[in-house]
C-alpha positions as CSV (number, residue, x, y, z in Angstrom):
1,X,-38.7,-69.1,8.3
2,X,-36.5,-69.8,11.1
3,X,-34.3,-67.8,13.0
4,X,-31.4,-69.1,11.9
5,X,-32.4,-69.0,8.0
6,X,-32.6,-65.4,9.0
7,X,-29.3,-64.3,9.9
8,X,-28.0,-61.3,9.7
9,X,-25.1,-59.6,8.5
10,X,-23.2,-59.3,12.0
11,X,-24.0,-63.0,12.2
12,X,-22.5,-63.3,9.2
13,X,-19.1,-61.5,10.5
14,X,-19.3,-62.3,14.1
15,X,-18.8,-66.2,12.5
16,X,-16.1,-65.1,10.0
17,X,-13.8,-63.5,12.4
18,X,-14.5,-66.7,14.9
19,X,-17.1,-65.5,17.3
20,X,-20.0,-68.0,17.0
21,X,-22.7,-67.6,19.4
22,X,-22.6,-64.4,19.8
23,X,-25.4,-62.5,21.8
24,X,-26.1,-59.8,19.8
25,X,-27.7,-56.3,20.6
26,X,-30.9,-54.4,19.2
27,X,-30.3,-53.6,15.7
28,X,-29.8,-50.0,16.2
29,X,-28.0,-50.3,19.0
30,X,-25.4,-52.2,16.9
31,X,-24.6,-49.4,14.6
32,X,-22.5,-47.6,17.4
33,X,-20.2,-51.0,17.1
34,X,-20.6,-51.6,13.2
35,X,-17.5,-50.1,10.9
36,X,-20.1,-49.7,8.4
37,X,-21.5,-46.1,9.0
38,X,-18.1,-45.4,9.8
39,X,-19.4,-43.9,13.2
40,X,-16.6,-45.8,15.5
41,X,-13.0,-47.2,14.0
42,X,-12.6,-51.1,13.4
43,X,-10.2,-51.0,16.5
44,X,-12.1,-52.3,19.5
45,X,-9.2,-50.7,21.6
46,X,-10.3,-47.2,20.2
47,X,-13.8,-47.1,20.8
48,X,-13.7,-45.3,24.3
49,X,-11.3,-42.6,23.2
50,X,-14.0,-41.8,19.8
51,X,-17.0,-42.3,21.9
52,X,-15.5,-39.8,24.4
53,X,-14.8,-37.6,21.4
54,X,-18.1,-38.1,20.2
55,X,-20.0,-37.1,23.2
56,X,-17.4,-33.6,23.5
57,X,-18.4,-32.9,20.0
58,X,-22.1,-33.6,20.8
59,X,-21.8,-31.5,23.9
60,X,-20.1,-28.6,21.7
61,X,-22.8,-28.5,19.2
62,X,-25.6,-28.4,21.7
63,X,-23.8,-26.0,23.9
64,X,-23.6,-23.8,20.6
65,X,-26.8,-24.1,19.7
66,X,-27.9,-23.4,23.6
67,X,-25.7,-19.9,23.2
68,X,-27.5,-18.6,20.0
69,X,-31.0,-19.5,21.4
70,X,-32.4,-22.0,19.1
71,X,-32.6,-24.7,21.9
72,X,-33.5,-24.7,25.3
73,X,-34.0,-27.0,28.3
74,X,-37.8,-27.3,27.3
75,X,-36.8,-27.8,23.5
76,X,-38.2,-31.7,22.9
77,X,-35.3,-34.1,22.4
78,X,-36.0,-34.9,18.3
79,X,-36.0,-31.0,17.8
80,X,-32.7,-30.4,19.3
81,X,-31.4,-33.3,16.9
82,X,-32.8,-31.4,14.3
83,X,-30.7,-28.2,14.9
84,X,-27.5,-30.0,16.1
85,X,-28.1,-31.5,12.3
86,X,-28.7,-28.7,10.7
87,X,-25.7,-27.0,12.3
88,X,-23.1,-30.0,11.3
89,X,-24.6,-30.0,7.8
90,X,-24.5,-25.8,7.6
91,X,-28.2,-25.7,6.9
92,X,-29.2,-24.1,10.1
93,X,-31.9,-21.6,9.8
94,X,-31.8,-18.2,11.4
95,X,-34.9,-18.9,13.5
96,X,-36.8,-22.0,14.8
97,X,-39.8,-20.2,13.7
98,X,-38.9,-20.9,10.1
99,X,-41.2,-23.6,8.3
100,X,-39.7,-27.0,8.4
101,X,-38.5,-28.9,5.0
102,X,-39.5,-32.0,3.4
103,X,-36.1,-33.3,4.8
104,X,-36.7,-31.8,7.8
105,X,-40.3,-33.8,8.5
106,X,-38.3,-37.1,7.4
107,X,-35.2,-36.6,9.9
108,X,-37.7,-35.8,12.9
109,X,-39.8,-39.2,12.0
110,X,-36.2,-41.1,12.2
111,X,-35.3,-39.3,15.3
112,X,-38.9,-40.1,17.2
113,X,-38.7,-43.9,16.2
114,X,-34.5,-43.9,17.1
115,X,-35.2,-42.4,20.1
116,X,-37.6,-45.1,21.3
117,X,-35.4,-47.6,20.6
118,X,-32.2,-45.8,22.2
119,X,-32.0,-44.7,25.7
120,X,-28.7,-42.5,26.1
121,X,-29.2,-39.0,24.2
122,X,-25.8,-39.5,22.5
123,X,-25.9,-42.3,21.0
124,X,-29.3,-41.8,19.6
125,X,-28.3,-38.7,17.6
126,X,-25.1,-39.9,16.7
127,X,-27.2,-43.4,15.5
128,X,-29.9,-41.0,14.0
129,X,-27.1,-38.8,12.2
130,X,-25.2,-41.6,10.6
131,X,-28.5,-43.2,9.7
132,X,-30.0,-40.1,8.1
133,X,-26.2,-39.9,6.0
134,X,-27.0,-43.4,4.9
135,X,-30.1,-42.2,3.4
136,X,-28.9,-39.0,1.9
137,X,-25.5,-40.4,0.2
138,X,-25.5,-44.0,0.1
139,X,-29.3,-44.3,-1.1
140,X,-30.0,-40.9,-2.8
141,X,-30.4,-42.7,-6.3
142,X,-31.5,-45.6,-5.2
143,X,-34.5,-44.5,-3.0
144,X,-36.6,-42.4,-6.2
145,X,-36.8,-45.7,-8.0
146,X,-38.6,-47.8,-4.7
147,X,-41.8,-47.2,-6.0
148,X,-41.2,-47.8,-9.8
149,X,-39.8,-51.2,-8.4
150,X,-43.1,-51.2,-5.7
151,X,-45.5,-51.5,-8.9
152,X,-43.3,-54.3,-10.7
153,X,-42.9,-56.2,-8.1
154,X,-47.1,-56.0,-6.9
155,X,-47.9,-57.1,-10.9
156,X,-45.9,-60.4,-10.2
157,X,-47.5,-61.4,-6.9
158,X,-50.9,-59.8,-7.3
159,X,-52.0,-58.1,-10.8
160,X,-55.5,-57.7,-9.9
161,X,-54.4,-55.4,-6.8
162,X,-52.2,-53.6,-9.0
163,X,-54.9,-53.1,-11.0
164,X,-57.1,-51.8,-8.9
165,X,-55.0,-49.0,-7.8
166,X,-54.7,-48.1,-11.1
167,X,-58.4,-47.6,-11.5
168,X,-58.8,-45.5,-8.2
169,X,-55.7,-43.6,-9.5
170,X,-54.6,-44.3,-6.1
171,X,-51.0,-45.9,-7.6
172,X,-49.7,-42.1,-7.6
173,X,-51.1,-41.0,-4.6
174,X,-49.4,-44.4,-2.2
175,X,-47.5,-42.8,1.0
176,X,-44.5,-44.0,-0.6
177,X,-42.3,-41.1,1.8
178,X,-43.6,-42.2,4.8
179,X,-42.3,-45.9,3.1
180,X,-39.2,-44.8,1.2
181,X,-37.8,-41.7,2.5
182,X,-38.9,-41.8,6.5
183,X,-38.1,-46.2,6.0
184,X,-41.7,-46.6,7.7
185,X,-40.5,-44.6,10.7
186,X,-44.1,-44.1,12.2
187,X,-46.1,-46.8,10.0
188,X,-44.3,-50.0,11.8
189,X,-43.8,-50.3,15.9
190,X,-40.2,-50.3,17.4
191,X,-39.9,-54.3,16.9
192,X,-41.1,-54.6,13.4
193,X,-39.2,-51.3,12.4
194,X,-35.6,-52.4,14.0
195,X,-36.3,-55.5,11.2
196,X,-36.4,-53.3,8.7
197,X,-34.0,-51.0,9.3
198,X,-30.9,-53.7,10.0
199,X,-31.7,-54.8,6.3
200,X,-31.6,-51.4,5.2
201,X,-28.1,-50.4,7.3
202,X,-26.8,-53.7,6.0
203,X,-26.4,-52.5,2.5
204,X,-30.3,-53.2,1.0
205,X,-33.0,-50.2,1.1
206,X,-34.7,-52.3,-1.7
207,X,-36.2,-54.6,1.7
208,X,-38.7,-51.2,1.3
209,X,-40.4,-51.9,-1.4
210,X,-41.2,-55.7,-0.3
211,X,-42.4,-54.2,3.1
212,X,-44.8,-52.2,1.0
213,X,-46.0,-54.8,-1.2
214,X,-46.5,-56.8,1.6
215,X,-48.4,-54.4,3.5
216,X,-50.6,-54.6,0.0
217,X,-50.9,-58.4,0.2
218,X,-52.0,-58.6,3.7
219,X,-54.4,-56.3,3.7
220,X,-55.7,-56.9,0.1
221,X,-59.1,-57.3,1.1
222,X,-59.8,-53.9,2.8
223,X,-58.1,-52.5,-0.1
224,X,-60.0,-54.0,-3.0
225,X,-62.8,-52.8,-0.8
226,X,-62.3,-49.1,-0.9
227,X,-62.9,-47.4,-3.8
228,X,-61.1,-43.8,-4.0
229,X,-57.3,-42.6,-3.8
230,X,-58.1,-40.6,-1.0
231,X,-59.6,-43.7,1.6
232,X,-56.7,-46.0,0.1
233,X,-54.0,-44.0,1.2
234,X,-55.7,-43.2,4.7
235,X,-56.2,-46.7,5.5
236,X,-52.4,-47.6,4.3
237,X,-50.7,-44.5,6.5
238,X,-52.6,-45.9,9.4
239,X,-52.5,-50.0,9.1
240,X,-53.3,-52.0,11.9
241,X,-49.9,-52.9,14.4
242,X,-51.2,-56.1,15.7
243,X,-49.9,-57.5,11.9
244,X,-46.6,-56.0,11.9
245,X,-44.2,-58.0,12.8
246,X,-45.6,-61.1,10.4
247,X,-46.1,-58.6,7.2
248,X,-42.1,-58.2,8.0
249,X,-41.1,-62.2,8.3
250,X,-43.3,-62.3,4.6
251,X,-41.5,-59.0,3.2
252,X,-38.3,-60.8,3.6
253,X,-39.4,-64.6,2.2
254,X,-40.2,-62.1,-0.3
255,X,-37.4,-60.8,-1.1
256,X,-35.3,-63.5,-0.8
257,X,-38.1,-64.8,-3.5
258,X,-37.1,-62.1,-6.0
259,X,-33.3,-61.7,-5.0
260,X,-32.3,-64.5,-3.7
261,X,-30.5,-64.2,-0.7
262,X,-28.7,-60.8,-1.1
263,X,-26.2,-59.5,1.0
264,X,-25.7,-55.8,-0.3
265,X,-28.7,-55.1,-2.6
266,X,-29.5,-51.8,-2.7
């Protein structure tokens, strides 16, 4: 597929408001420009006076958190994201020491994979944080029935696959969080991952499930080869990288295959 059969939304609008050409930014770099996640105003003219709010209210919530003791200088990066998080959401715990939940694990593997991609510490939480809202409101129905949609769409383009994950009972067992609810963050590498993602912050988390399936397909053969839940999930939460970025071109031929060419399919 080429690269301009693969254009993506902000192509889309750069062209409809008369900007052709356009150089555009890393994916995730893009959602501190984008109107979408509602993170800056439409208003190009107002985007230093929000981003200077933005960074005061950043500083204010880290300075809070620095006051009460559940950050320090030596805290790692992801962590403090966490806590400044948990503090806008009013789901801060009284100490660090407390175990971490399921949401918890998810938001630090966004955080570790956003903050490889983004350089300034602001922007990455604030890219993080609207990211991680996505998830949670725009997606919270949608994301429980990825893996319902994994299986139907595996039986089209390879039954016998299917299965045989049904005889290793290894179809219940698939790491569909570290696929569905942490979008891969710590399965794909930065370039393949960045692919993903501006599908998913477009308005389409259902770009998941043909990621998944075509992690399946490509490595069909180690798969058939193993023969218990237990070795078929290893080998899946640890695929090789080198076939990353080609296992994302075929996820979306893929899904344009089964939804034509969506523009908001969640």
């Amino acid at each position: 597929m080429t690269e301009d059969s693969q254009r993506n939304f902000r192509s889309v609008y750069y062209e409809k408001v008369g900007f052709r050409g356009v150089e555009e930014k890393k994916s995730l770099e893009i959602l501190l420009k984008d109107d979408r996640l509602g993170i800056l105003p439409p208003h190009h003219e107002s985007h230093a006076q929000v981003m200077l709010y933005r960074k005061e209210q950043y500083c204010d919530v880290l300075h809070a958190l620095e006051v009460v003791r559940l950050v320090s200088d030596a805290t790692p990066p992801v962590e403090v994201y966490l806590r400044m998080y948990q503090l806008e959401s009013g789901k801060l715990p009284r100490s660090p020491s407390f175990p971490l939940e399921p949401e918890d694990e998810v938001f630090l593997a966004i955080a570790k994979a956003v903050e490889e991609m983004v350089e300034d510490s602001v922007d990455c939480y604030w890219i993080i944080r609207s990211f991680v809202n996505q998830l949670n409101n725009k997606y919270r129905e949608s994301l429980p029935q990825l893996p319902k949609a994994f299986e139907q769409y595996l039986n089209l383009e390879d039954s016998r696959l299917l299965s045989h994950l049904k005889t290793c009972s290894a179809l219940s067992r698939l790491p569909y969080d570290l696929w569905f609810k942490r979008c891969f963050a710590g399965c794909l590498p930065e370039s393949s991952l960045q692919r993903v993602w501006d599908k998913v912050v477009s308005g389409s988390c259902k770009i998941l499930v043909f990621v998944a399936v075509e992690i399946l397909l490509t490595f069909k053969i180690k798969v058939m080869a193993l023969n218990s839940a237990e070795k078929i999930t290893k080998f899946l939460e640890n695929i090789p990288q080198d076939s990353s970025d080609a296992i994302v071109s075929k996820a979306v031929d893929l899904w344009h295959k089964h939804c034509g060419t969506p523009v908001h399919s969640a």
